[in-house]
C-alpha positions as CSV (number, residue, x, y, z in Angstrom):
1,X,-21.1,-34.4,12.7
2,X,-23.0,-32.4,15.0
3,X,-26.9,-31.0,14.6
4,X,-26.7,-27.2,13.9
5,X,-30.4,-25.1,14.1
6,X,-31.8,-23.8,11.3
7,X,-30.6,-20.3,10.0
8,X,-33.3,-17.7,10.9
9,X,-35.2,-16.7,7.8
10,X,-36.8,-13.5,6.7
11,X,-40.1,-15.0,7.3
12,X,-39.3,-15.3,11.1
13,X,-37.1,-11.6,11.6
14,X,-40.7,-10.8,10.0
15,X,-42.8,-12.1,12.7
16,X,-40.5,-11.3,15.4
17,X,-40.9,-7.8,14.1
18,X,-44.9,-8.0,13.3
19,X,-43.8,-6.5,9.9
20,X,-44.1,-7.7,6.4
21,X,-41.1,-9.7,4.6
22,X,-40.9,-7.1,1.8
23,X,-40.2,-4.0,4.7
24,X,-37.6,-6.7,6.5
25,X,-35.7,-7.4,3.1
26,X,-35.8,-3.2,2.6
27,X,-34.2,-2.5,6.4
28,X,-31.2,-5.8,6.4
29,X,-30.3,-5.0,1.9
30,X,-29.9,-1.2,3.1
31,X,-33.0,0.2,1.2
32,X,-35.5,3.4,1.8
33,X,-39.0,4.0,2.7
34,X,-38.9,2.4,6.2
35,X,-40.5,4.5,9.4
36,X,-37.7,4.6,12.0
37,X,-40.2,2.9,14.4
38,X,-40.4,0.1,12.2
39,X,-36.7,0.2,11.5
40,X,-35.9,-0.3,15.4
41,X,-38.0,-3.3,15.4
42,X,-36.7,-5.4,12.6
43,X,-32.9,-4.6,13.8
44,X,-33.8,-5.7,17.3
45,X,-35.3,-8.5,15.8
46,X,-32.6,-9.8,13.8
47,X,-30.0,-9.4,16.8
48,X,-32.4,-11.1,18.9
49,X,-32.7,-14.1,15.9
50,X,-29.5,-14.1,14.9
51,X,-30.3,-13.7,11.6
52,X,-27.3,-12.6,8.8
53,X,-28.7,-11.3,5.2
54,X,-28.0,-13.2,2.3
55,X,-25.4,-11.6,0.4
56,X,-26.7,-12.5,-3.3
57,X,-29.9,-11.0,-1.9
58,X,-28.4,-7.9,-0.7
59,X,-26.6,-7.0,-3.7
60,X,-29.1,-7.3,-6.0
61,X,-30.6,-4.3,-3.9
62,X,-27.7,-2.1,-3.0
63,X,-25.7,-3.1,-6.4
64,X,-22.9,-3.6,-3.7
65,X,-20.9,-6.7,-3.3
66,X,-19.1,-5.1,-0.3
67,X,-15.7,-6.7,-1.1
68,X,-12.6,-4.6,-2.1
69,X,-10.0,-6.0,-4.3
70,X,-6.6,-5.7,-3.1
71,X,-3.9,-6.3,-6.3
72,X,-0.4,-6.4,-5.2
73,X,1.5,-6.7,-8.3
74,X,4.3,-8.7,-6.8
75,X,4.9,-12.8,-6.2
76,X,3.9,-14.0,-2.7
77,X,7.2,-14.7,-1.4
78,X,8.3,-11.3,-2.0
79,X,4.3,-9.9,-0.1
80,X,5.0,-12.3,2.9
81,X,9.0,-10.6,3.6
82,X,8.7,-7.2,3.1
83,X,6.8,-5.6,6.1
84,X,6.4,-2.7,3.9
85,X,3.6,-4.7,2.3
86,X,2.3,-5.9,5.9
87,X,2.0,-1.7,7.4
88,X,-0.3,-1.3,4.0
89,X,-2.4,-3.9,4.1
90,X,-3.0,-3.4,7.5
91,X,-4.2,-0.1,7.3
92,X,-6.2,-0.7,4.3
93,X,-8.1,-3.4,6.7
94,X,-8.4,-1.4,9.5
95,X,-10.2,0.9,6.8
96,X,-11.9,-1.6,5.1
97,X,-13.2,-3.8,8.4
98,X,-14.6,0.0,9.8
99,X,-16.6,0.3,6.5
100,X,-18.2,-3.4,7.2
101,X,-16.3,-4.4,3.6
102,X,-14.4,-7.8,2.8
103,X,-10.9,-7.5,1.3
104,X,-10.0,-9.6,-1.2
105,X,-5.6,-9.8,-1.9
106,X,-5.0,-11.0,-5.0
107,X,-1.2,-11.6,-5.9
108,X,0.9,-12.0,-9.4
109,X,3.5,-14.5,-9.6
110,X,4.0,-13.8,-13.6
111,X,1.8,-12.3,-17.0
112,X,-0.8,-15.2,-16.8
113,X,-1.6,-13.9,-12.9
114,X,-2.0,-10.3,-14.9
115,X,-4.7,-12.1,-17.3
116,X,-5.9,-13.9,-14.2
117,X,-6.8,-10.8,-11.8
118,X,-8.1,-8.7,-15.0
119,X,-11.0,-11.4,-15.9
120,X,-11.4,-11.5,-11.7
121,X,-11.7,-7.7,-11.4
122,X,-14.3,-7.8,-14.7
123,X,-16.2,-10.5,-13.8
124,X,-17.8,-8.1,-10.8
125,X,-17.0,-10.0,-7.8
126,X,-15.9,-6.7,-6.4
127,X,-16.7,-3.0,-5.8
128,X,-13.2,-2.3,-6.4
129,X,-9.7,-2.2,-6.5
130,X,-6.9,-0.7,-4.6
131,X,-3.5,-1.4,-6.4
132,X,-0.3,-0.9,-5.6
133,X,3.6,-1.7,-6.6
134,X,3.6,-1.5,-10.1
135,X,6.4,-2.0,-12.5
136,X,6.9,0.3,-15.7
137,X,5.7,-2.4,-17.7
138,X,3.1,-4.3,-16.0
139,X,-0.4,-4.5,-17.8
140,X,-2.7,-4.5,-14.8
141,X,-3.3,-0.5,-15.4
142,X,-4.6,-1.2,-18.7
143,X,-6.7,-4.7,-17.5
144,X,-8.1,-2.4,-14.7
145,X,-9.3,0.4,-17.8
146,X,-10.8,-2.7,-19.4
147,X,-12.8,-3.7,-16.5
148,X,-13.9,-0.7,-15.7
149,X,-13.6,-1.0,-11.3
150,X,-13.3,2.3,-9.4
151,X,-9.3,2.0,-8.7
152,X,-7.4,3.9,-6.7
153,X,-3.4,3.2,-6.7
154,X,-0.7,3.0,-4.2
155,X,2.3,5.2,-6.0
156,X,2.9,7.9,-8.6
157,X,1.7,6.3,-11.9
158,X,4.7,5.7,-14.0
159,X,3.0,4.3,-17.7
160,X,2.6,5.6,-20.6
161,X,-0.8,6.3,-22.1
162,X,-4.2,8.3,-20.6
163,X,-3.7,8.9,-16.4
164,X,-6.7,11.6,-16.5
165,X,-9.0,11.2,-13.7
166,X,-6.6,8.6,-11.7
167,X,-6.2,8.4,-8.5
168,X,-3.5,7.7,-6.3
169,X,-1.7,7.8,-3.1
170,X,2.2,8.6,-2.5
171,X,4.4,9.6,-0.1
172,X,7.2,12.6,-0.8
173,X,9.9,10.2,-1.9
174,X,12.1,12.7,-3.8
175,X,11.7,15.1,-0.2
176,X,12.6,12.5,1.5
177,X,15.6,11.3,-0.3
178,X,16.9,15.2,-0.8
179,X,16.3,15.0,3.4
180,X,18.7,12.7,3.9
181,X,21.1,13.3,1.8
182,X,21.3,17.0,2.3
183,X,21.7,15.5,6.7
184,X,24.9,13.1,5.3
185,X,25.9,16.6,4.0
186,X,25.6,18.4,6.5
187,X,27.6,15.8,8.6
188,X,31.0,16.6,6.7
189,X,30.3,13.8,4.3
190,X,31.3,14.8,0.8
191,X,31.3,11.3,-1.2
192,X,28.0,10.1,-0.4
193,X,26.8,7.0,-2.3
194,X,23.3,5.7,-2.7
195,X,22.0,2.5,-3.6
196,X,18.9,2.3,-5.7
197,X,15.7,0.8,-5.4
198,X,14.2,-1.3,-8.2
199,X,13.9,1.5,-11.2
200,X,11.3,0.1,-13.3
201,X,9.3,1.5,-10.1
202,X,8.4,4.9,-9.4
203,X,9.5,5.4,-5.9
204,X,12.7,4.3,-6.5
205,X,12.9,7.0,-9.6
206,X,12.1,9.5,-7.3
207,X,14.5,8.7,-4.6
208,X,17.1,8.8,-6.9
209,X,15.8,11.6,-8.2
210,X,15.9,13.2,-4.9
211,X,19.3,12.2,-4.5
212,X,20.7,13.9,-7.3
213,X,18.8,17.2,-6.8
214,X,21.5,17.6,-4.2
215,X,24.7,15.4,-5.2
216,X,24.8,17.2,-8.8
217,X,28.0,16.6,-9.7
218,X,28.3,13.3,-7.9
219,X,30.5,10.3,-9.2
220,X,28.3,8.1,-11.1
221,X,29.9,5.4,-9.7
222,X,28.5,6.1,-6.5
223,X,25.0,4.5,-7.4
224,X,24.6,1.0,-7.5
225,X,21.3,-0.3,-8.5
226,X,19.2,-2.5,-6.4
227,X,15.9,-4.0,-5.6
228,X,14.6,-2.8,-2.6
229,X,15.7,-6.1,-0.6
230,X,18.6,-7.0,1.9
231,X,20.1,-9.2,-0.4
232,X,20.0,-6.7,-3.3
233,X,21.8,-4.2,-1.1
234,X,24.2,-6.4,-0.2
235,X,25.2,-6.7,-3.9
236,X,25.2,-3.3,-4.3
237,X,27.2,-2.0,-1.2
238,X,30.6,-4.7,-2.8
239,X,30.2,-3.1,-5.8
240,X,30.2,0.2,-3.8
241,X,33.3,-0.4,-1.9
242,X,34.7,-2.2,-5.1
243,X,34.7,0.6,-7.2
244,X,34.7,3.6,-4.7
245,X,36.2,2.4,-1.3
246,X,37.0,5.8,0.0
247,X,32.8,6.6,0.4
248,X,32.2,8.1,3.0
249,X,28.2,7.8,3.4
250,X,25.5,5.6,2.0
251,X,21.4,6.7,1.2
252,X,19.7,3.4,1.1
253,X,16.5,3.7,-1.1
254,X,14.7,1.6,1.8
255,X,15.3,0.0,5.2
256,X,15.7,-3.4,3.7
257,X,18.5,-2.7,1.7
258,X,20.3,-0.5,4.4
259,X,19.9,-3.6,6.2
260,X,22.2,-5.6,4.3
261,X,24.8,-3.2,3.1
262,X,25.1,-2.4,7.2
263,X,26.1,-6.3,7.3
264,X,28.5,-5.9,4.6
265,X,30.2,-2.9,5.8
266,X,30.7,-4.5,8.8
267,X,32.5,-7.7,7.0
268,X,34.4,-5.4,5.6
269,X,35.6,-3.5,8.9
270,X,34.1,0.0,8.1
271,X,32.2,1.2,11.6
272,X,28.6,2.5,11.2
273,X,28.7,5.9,11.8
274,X,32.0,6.5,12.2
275,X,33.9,5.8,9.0
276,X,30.6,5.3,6.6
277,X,27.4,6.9,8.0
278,X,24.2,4.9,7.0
279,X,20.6,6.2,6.2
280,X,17.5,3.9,5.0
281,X,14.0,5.0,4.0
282,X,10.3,3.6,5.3
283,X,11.1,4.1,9.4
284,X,9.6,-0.1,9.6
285,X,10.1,-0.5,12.6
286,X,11.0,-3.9,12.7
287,X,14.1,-3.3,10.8
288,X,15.2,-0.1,11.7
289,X,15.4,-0.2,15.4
290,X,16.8,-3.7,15.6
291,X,19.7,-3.0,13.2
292,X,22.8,-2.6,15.2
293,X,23.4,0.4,15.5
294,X,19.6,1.1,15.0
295,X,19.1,2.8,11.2
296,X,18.5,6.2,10.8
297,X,16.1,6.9,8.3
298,X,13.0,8.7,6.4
299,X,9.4,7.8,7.9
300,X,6.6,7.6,5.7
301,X,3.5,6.6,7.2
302,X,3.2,3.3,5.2
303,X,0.1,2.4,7.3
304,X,-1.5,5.6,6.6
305,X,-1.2,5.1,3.1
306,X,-3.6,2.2,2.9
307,X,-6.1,4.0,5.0
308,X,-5.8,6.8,2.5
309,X,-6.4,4.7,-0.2
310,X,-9.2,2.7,1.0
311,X,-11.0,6.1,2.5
312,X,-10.9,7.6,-1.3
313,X,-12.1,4.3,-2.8
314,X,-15.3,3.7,-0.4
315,X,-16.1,7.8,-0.6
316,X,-16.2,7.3,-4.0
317,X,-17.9,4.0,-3.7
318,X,-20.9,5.7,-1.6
319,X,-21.6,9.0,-3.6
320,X,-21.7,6.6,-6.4
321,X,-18.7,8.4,-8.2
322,X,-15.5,7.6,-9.2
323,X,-12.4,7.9,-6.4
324,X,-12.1,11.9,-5.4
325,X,-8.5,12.8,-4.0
326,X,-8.4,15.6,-1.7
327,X,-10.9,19.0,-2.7
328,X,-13.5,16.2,-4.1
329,X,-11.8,16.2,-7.6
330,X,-9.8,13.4,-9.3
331,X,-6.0,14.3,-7.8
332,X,-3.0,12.6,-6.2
333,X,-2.4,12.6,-2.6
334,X,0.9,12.9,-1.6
335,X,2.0,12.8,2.2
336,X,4.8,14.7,3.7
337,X,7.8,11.9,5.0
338,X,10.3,13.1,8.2
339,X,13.9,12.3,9.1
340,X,14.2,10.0,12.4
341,X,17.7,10.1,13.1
342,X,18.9,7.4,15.4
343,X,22.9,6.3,15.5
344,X,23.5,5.0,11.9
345,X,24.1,8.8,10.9
Protein backbone atom coordinates (compact mmCIF):
# COMPACT_ATOMS: atom_id res chain seq x y z
CA UNK A 1 0.00 0.00 0.00
CA UNK A 2 1.28 3.28 -0.96
CA UNK A 3 0.21 6.95 0.52
CA UNK A 4 -1.82 8.71 -2.19
CA UNK A 5 -2.62 12.84 -1.49
CA UNK A 6 -5.84 13.95 -0.80
CA UNK A 7 -8.25 14.64 -3.75
CA UNK A 8 -8.55 18.46 -4.19
CA UNK A 9 -11.86 19.64 -2.95
CA UNK A 10 -14.19 22.40 -3.97
CA UNK A 11 -13.21 24.35 -1.00
CA UNK A 12 -9.52 24.60 -2.30
CA UNK A 13 -10.36 25.08 -6.49
CA UNK A 14 -12.29 27.87 -4.46
CA UNK A 15 -9.38 29.51 -2.92
CA UNK A 16 -7.08 28.95 -5.66
CA UNK A 17 -9.67 30.85 -7.62
CA UNK A 18 -10.54 33.61 -4.79
CA UNK A 19 -14.15 32.65 -5.61
CA UNK A 20 -16.95 31.27 -3.59
CA UNK A 21 -17.70 27.37 -3.55
CA UNK A 22 -21.32 27.93 -4.80
CA UNK A 23 -19.77 29.91 -8.22
CA UNK A 24 -16.94 26.88 -8.43
CA UNK A 25 -19.80 24.02 -8.20
CA UNK A 26 -21.84 26.35 -11.03
CA UNK A 27 -18.45 26.50 -13.62
CA UNK A 28 -17.08 22.34 -13.05
CA UNK A 29 -21.50 20.87 -12.98
CA UNK A 30 -21.86 23.04 -16.27
CA UNK A 31 -24.28 25.71 -14.86
CA UNK A 32 -25.00 29.64 -15.91
CA UNK A 33 -24.60 32.92 -14.33
CA UNK A 34 -20.68 32.89 -14.22
CA UNK A 35 -18.69 36.19 -15.65
CA UNK A 36 -16.17 34.70 -18.13
CA UNK A 37 -13.39 36.37 -16.00
CA UNK A 38 -14.32 34.41 -13.18
CA UNK A 39 -14.88 31.34 -15.44
CA UNK A 40 -11.05 31.50 -16.60
CA UNK A 41 -10.04 31.40 -13.08
CA UNK A 42 -11.75 28.56 -11.57
CA UNK A 43 -10.78 26.32 -14.80
CA UNK A 44 -7.18 27.34 -14.45
CA UNK A 45 -7.53 26.47 -11.06
CA UNK A 46 -8.87 23.16 -11.23
CA UNK A 47 -6.05 22.15 -13.94
CA UNK A 48 -3.62 23.63 -11.81
CA UNK A 49 -5.26 21.37 -8.56
CA UNK A 50 -6.01 18.60 -10.26
CA UNK A 51 -9.23 18.58 -9.19
CA UNK A 52 -12.18 16.08 -11.13
CA UNK A 53 -16.00 16.98 -10.24
CA UNK A 54 -17.95 14.49 -8.47
CA UNK A 55 -20.20 12.93 -10.76
CA UNK A 56 -23.29 12.45 -8.27
CA UNK A 57 -22.73 16.16 -7.80
CA UNK A 58 -22.74 17.04 -11.29
CA UNK A 59 -25.77 15.36 -12.23
CA UNK A 60 -27.85 16.51 -9.84
CA UNK A 61 -27.20 19.94 -11.71
CA UNK A 62 -27.08 19.18 -15.37
CA UNK A 63 -29.72 16.11 -15.01
CA UNK A 64 -26.89 14.35 -17.12
CA UNK A 65 -25.25 11.19 -16.15
CA UNK A 66 -23.05 11.49 -19.26
CA UNK A 67 -22.97 7.67 -19.98
CA UNK A 68 -24.65 6.24 -23.17
CA UNK A 69 -26.00 2.77 -23.13
CA UNK A 70 -24.85 0.63 -25.89
CA UNK A 71 -27.49 -2.69 -26.16
CA UNK A 72 -26.30 -5.19 -28.58
CA UNK A 73 -28.96 -7.66 -28.74
CA UNK A 74 -26.65 -10.61 -29.42
CA UNK A 75 -24.50 -13.17 -26.99
CA UNK A 76 -20.93 -12.20 -26.40
CA UNK A 77 -19.26 -14.76 -28.35
CA UNK A 78 -21.07 -13.84 -31.29
CA UNK A 79 -19.99 -9.53 -30.36
CA UNK A 80 -16.29 -10.57 -29.80
CA UNK A 81 -16.10 -12.56 -33.78
CA UNK A 82 -17.85 -10.58 -35.95
CA UNK A 83 -15.76 -7.38 -36.76
CA UNK A 84 -19.00 -5.97 -38.06
CA UNK A 85 -19.76 -5.38 -34.41
CA UNK A 86 -16.04 -4.06 -33.71
CA UNK A 87 -16.31 -1.03 -36.98
CA UNK A 88 -19.65 0.06 -34.98
CA UNK A 89 -18.70 0.26 -31.72
CA UNK A 90 -15.78 1.93 -32.62
CA UNK A 91 -17.29 4.71 -34.29
CA UNK A 92 -19.89 5.07 -31.75
CA UNK A 93 -16.78 5.67 -29.25
CA UNK A 94 -14.86 7.79 -31.30
CA UNK A 95 -18.36 9.81 -31.17
CA UNK A 96 -19.03 9.25 -27.75
CA UNK A 97 -15.21 9.99 -26.27
CA UNK A 98 -15.39 13.49 -28.56
CA UNK A 99 -18.64 14.40 -26.58
CA UNK A 100 -16.72 13.74 -23.14
CA UNK A 101 -19.57 10.74 -22.56
CA UNK A 102 -18.98 7.10 -21.05
CA UNK A 103 -20.24 4.11 -23.03
CA UNK A 104 -21.81 1.59 -21.36
CA UNK A 105 -22.11 -2.15 -23.79
CA UNK A 106 -24.50 -4.18 -22.43
CA UNK A 107 -24.92 -7.72 -24.13
CA UNK A 108 -27.96 -10.48 -24.21
CA UNK A 109 -27.12 -14.04 -23.89
CA UNK A 110 -31.04 -15.05 -23.59
CA UNK A 111 -34.84 -13.40 -22.49
CA UNK A 112 -33.70 -12.99 -18.75
CA UNK A 113 -30.58 -10.49 -20.30
CA UNK A 114 -33.85 -8.74 -22.07
CA UNK A 115 -35.49 -8.30 -18.45
CA UNK A 116 -31.97 -7.55 -17.25
CA UNK A 117 -30.99 -4.46 -19.61
CA UNK A 118 -34.81 -3.10 -19.48
CA UNK A 119 -34.69 -2.59 -15.45
CA UNK A 120 -30.81 -1.17 -16.30
CA UNK A 121 -32.00 1.25 -18.89
CA UNK A 122 -35.16 2.34 -16.39
CA UNK A 123 -33.36 2.55 -13.39
CA UNK A 124 -31.55 5.93 -15.02
CA UNK A 125 -27.99 5.05 -14.89
CA UNK A 126 -27.88 6.46 -18.38
CA UNK A 127 -28.82 9.36 -20.81
CA UNK A 128 -29.49 6.81 -23.30
CA UNK A 129 -29.46 4.13 -25.57
CA UNK A 130 -28.11 3.30 -28.90
CA UNK A 131 -29.36 -0.26 -30.00
CA UNK A 132 -28.76 -2.22 -32.60
CA UNK A 133 -29.14 -6.03 -34.17
CA UNK A 134 -32.46 -6.89 -33.36
CA UNK A 135 -34.39 -9.94 -34.08
CA UNK A 136 -38.20 -9.93 -35.16
CA UNK A 137 -39.09 -11.09 -31.94
CA UNK A 138 -36.92 -9.64 -29.46
CA UNK A 139 -38.65 -7.48 -26.61
CA UNK A 140 -35.99 -4.91 -26.01
CA UNK A 141 -38.05 -2.28 -28.38
CA UNK A 142 -40.87 -2.61 -26.14
CA UNK A 143 -38.53 -2.60 -22.65
CA UNK A 144 -36.91 0.57 -24.15
CA UNK A 145 -40.85 2.20 -24.62
CA UNK A 146 -41.19 1.20 -21.00
CA UNK A 147 -38.25 2.97 -19.80
CA UNK A 148 -38.72 5.74 -21.58
CA UNK A 149 -34.52 6.55 -22.76
CA UNK A 150 -34.05 8.67 -25.86
CA UNK A 151 -33.01 5.52 -28.30
CA UNK A 152 -31.80 5.64 -31.42
CA UNK A 153 -31.48 2.20 -33.40
CA UNK A 154 -28.97 0.60 -35.64
CA UNK A 155 -31.34 -1.00 -38.64
CA UNK A 156 -34.69 -0.66 -40.23
CA UNK A 157 -37.14 -1.43 -37.42
CA UNK A 158 -38.80 -4.69 -38.28
CA UNK A 159 -41.68 -5.17 -35.22
CA UNK A 160 -44.96 -4.88 -35.10
CA UNK A 161 -46.71 -2.24 -33.09
CA UNK A 162 -46.24 1.98 -32.87
CA UNK A 163 -42.53 3.09 -34.76
CA UNK A 164 -43.77 6.87 -34.86
CA UNK A 165 -41.13 9.20 -33.82
CA UNK A 166 -38.28 6.40 -34.02
CA UNK A 167 -35.18 6.80 -34.99
CA UNK A 168 -32.79 4.88 -36.73
CA UNK A 169 -29.79 4.42 -38.82
CA UNK A 170 -29.36 1.99 -41.95
CA UNK A 171 -27.40 1.45 -44.76
CA UNK A 172 -29.11 0.75 -48.47
CA UNK A 173 -29.09 -2.94 -48.12
CA UNK A 174 -31.68 -3.79 -50.83
CA UNK A 175 -29.31 -1.16 -53.27
CA UNK A 176 -26.69 -2.94 -52.42
CA UNK A 177 -27.77 -6.37 -52.91
CA UNK A 178 -29.66 -5.34 -56.47
CA UNK A 179 -25.75 -3.89 -57.07
CA UNK A 180 -24.29 -6.85 -57.00
CA UNK A 181 -26.34 -9.04 -58.36
CA UNK A 182 -27.23 -6.89 -61.36
CA UNK A 183 -22.66 -6.88 -61.68
CA UNK A 184 -22.82 -11.17 -61.53
CA UNK A 185 -25.35 -10.30 -64.37
CA UNK A 186 -23.70 -8.39 -66.20
CA UNK A 187 -20.71 -10.83 -66.04
CA UNK A 188 -22.61 -13.55 -68.30
CA UNK A 189 -23.75 -15.29 -65.14
CA UNK A 190 -27.33 -16.44 -65.54
CA UNK A 191 -27.92 -18.94 -62.40
CA UNK A 192 -26.86 -16.75 -59.70
CA UNK A 193 -27.52 -18.11 -56.13
CA UNK A 194 -27.50 -16.17 -52.93
CA UNK A 195 -27.19 -17.22 -49.58
CA UNK A 196 -29.21 -15.50 -46.83
CA UNK A 197 -28.52 -13.76 -43.88
CA UNK A 198 -30.37 -14.54 -40.65
CA UNK A 199 -34.21 -13.59 -41.67
CA UNK A 200 -35.66 -12.83 -38.46
CA UNK A 201 -33.42 -9.63 -39.12
CA UNK A 202 -34.09 -6.81 -41.24
CA UNK A 203 -31.00 -6.40 -43.25
CA UNK A 204 -30.95 -9.71 -44.23
CA UNK A 205 -34.82 -9.20 -45.61
CA UNK A 206 -33.71 -6.52 -47.50
CA UNK A 207 -30.76 -8.13 -49.15
CA UNK A 208 -32.81 -10.74 -50.22
CA UNK A 209 -35.16 -8.52 -51.06
CA UNK A 210 -32.71 -6.80 -53.27
CA UNK A 211 -31.86 -9.87 -54.74
CA UNK A 212 -35.00 -10.76 -56.07
CA UNK A 213 -35.88 -7.30 -57.50
CA UNK A 214 -33.45 -8.44 -60.14
CA UNK A 215 -33.39 -12.51 -60.24
CA UNK A 216 -37.50 -12.51 -60.63
CA UNK A 217 -37.92 -15.62 -61.96
CA UNK A 218 -34.97 -17.21 -60.20
CA UNK A 219 -34.98 -20.99 -59.09
CA UNK A 220 -35.97 -21.03 -55.52
CA UNK A 221 -33.63 -23.42 -54.95
CA UNK A 222 -30.92 -21.08 -55.48
CA UNK A 223 -31.35 -19.48 -51.80
CA UNK A 224 -30.13 -21.18 -49.05
CA UNK A 225 -30.73 -19.57 -45.71
CA UNK A 226 -27.98 -18.62 -43.33
CA UNK A 227 -26.87 -16.69 -40.41
CA UNK A 228 -24.58 -14.21 -41.29
CA UNK A 229 -21.40 -16.36 -40.18
CA UNK A 230 -18.67 -18.47 -41.91
CA UNK A 231 -19.85 -21.47 -40.61
CA UNK A 232 -23.54 -20.78 -41.65
CA UNK A 233 -22.30 -20.20 -45.14
CA UNK A 234 -20.58 -23.03 -45.29
CA UNK A 235 -23.87 -24.99 -44.66
CA UNK A 236 -25.51 -23.24 -47.04
CA UNK A 237 -23.07 -23.21 -50.13
CA UNK A 238 -23.34 -27.81 -49.77
CA UNK A 239 -26.74 -27.43 -49.96
CA UNK A 240 -26.14 -25.03 -52.90
CA UNK A 241 -24.02 -27.21 -54.90
CA UNK A 242 -26.23 -30.27 -53.59
CA UNK A 243 -29.29 -29.16 -55.08
CA UNK A 244 -28.04 -26.83 -57.90
CA UNK A 245 -24.43 -27.75 -58.91
CA UNK A 246 -24.44 -26.11 -62.31
CA UNK A 247 -24.54 -22.27 -60.34
CA UNK A 248 -22.75 -20.28 -61.79
CA UNK A 249 -22.43 -17.19 -59.18
CA UNK A 250 -23.03 -16.75 -55.54
CA UNK A 251 -24.34 -13.17 -53.55
CA UNK A 252 -23.30 -13.66 -49.99
CA UNK A 253 -25.52 -11.63 -47.66
CA UNK A 254 -22.22 -10.58 -45.81
CA UNK A 255 -18.37 -11.07 -45.92
CA UNK A 256 -18.45 -13.69 -43.27
CA UNK A 257 -20.52 -16.00 -44.97
CA UNK A 258 -18.74 -15.52 -48.43
CA UNK A 259 -15.90 -16.45 -46.38
CA UNK A 260 -16.83 -19.89 -45.84
CA UNK A 261 -18.69 -20.80 -48.92
CA UNK A 262 -15.22 -19.59 -50.79
CA UNK A 263 -13.59 -22.47 -48.62
CA UNK A 264 -16.12 -24.79 -49.66
CA UNK A 265 -16.09 -24.12 -53.22
CA UNK A 266 -12.72 -24.64 -53.15
CA UNK A 267 -13.11 -28.40 -51.49
CA UNK A 268 -15.13 -28.94 -53.97
CA UNK A 269 -12.81 -27.88 -57.01
CA UNK A 270 -14.87 -24.93 -58.39
CA UNK A 271 -12.20 -21.85 -59.02
CA UNK A 272 -13.22 -18.47 -57.67
CA UNK A 273 -13.96 -16.47 -60.37
CA UNK A 274 -13.68 -18.60 -62.99
CA UNK A 275 -16.28 -21.25 -62.78
CA UNK A 276 -18.40 -19.61 -59.72
CA UNK A 277 -17.96 -15.87 -59.31
CA UNK A 278 -18.20 -14.81 -55.52
CA UNK A 279 -19.56 -11.46 -54.05
CA UNK A 280 -19.93 -10.65 -50.07
CA UNK A 281 -21.45 -7.48 -48.46
CA UNK A 282 -19.88 -5.05 -45.50
CA UNK A 283 -16.28 -4.36 -47.42
CA UNK A 284 -14.60 -5.44 -43.48
CA UNK A 285 -11.59 -5.25 -44.34
CA UNK A 286 -10.11 -7.91 -42.40
CA UNK A 287 -12.01 -10.48 -44.24
CA UNK A 288 -12.30 -9.30 -47.53
CA UNK A 289 -8.89 -8.49 -48.61
CA UNK A 290 -7.27 -11.54 -46.97
CA UNK A 291 -9.72 -14.05 -48.63
CA UNK A 292 -7.82 -15.70 -51.43
CA UNK A 293 -8.67 -14.45 -54.05
CA UNK A 294 -9.57 -11.22 -52.05
CA UNK A 295 -13.73 -10.88 -51.97
CA UNK A 296 -15.42 -8.51 -54.00
CA UNK A 297 -18.15 -6.97 -52.34
CA UNK A 298 -20.67 -4.00 -51.23
CA UNK A 299 -19.12 -1.30 -48.72
CA UNK A 300 -21.20 0.11 -46.23
CA UNK A 301 -19.59 2.38 -43.92
CA UNK A 302 -20.17 0.28 -40.80
CA UNK A 303 -18.06 2.75 -38.77
CA UNK A 304 -19.96 5.61 -39.94
CA UNK A 305 -22.96 4.15 -38.78
CA UNK A 306 -22.16 4.30 -35.17
CA UNK A 307 -21.05 7.81 -35.47
CA UNK A 308 -24.34 8.55 -36.98
CA UNK A 309 -26.10 7.06 -34.40
CA UNK A 310 -24.33 8.49 -31.55
CA UNK A 311 -24.29 12.21 -33.24
CA UNK A 312 -28.40 11.94 -33.39
CA UNK A 313 -28.60 10.65 -29.78
CA UNK A 314 -26.29 13.46 -28.03
CA UNK A 315 -28.10 16.28 -30.48
CA UNK A 316 -31.05 15.23 -29.16
CA UNK A 317 -29.57 14.81 -25.76
CA UNK A 318 -28.44 18.57 -25.68
CA UNK A 319 -31.52 20.44 -27.17
CA UNK A 320 -33.28 18.44 -24.62
CA UNK A 321 -35.41 16.68 -27.26
CA UNK A 322 -35.93 13.46 -28.41
CA UNK A 323 -33.36 11.94 -31.29
CA UNK A 324 -33.90 14.19 -34.71
CA UNK A 325 -32.78 12.27 -38.00
CA UNK A 326 -31.75 14.42 -40.76
CA UNK A 327 -34.02 18.05 -41.39
CA UNK A 328 -34.33 18.08 -37.36
CA UNK A 329 -37.59 15.79 -37.46
CA UNK A 330 -37.94 12.26 -36.23
CA UNK A 331 -36.71 10.17 -39.58
CA UNK A 332 -34.54 7.28 -40.67
CA UNK A 333 -31.19 7.79 -42.03
CA UNK A 334 -30.14 5.60 -44.58
CA UNK A 335 -26.60 5.74 -46.16
CA UNK A 336 -25.79 5.05 -49.79
CA UNK A 337 -23.39 1.47 -49.92
CA UNK A 338 -20.82 1.08 -53.23
CA UNK A 339 -19.49 -2.00 -55.14
CA UNK A 340 -15.62 -2.62 -54.49
CA UNK A 341 -14.86 -5.11 -56.93
CA UNK A 342 -11.60 -7.02 -56.35
CA UNK A 343 -10.89 -10.64 -58.04
CA UNK A 344 -13.70 -12.86 -56.51
CA UNK A 345 -16.11 -11.47 -59.37
Amino acid sequence: MTDTAPRPTLEAVAARAGVSRATVSRVVNGGDGVRDILVERVRKAVEELGYVPNQAARSLVTRRHDAIAVVVAEPETRVFADPFFAHQLRGISKELTAHDNQLVLLLTEGRDDHARVGRYLAGGHVDGALVFSLHLDDPLPELIQRAGVPTVFGGRPGWSGDRRGVVYVDSDNRGGARDAVRHLAGLGRTRIAHITGALDQTSAVDRLDGYRDVMVDADPRLIAEADFTPAGGERAMRELLGRCPDLDAVFAANDLTASGALRVLREAGRRVPDDVALIGFDDMLPVAEQTDPPLTTVRQDIEEMGRLMARLLLRGLDRGTPPEGVGGTPSSVVLPTTLVRRVSA
